[in-house]
C-alpha positions as CSV (number, residue, x, y, z in Angstrom):
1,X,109.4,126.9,110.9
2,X,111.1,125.0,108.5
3,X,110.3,121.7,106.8
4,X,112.5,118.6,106.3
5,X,114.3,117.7,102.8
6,X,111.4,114.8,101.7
7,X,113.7,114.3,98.8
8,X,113.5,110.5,97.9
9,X,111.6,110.2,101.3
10,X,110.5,106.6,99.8
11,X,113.5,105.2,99.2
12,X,115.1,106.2,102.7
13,X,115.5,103.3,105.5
14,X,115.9,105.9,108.0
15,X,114.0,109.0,109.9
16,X,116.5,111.8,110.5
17,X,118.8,109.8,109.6
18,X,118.9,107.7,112.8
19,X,115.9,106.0,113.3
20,X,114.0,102.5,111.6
21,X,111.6,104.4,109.2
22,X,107.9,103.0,110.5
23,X,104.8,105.0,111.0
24,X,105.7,105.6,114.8
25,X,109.7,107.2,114.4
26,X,107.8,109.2,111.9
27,X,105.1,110.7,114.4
28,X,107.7,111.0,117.1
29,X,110.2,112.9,114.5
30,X,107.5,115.1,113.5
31,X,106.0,115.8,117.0
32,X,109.5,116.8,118.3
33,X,112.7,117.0,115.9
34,X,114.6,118.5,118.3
35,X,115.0,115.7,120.5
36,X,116.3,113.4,117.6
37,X,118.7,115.7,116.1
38,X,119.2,118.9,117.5
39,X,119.5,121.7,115.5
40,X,118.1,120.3,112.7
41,X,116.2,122.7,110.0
42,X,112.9,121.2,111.1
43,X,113.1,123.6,114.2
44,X,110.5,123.9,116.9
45,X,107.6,121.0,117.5
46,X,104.2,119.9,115.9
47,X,101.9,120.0,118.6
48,X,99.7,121.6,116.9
49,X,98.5,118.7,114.7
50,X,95.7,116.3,116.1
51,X,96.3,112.9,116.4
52,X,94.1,112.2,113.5
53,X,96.2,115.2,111.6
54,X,99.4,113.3,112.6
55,X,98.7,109.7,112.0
56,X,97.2,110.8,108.3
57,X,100.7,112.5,107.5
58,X,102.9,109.2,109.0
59,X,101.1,107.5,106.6
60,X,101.1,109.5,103.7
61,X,105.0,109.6,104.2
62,X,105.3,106.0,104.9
63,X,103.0,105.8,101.1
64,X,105.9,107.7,99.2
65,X,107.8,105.3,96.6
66,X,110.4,106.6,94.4
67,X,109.4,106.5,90.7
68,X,111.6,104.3,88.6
C-alpha cells in the first residue's frame, strides 16, 4: 500500500480533492479511496483499522494546522 501526500493536510478545504474536509469524508476516504478517486496512490482499502483505530486518525488529521 501506499499512503496519501499529507502535505499541508491543515490547510486543505478538501479530502481527495473532492470532498468537504470533516471527520466523516475523512473516514470514508480512508476506509475506501478507491471509490472517491480511482486509481489514486492510496490503493486498496483500510478495513483493517477498528472503528476506534479510525475515528482516532480522522481526528488527528482534522487536528493538523499549518505552521505560520
Amino acid at each position: 500500500r501506499m499512503a496519501p501526500n499529507l502535505s499541508n493536510f491543515g490547510d486543505r478545504d478538501f479530502v481527495a480533492g473532492i470532498m468537504e474536509k470533516n471527520e466523516e469524508n475523512i473516514k470514508k476516504w480512508i476506509r475506501n479511496p478507491e471509490a472517491f478517486k480511482p486509481g489514486n496512490t492510496m490503493s486498496g482499502t483500510y478495513g483493517d483499522l477498528s472503528d476506534d483505530e479510525l475515528d482516532a486518525l480522522a481526528e488527528y488529521l482534522m487536528g493538523l494546522k499549518v505552521q505560520e
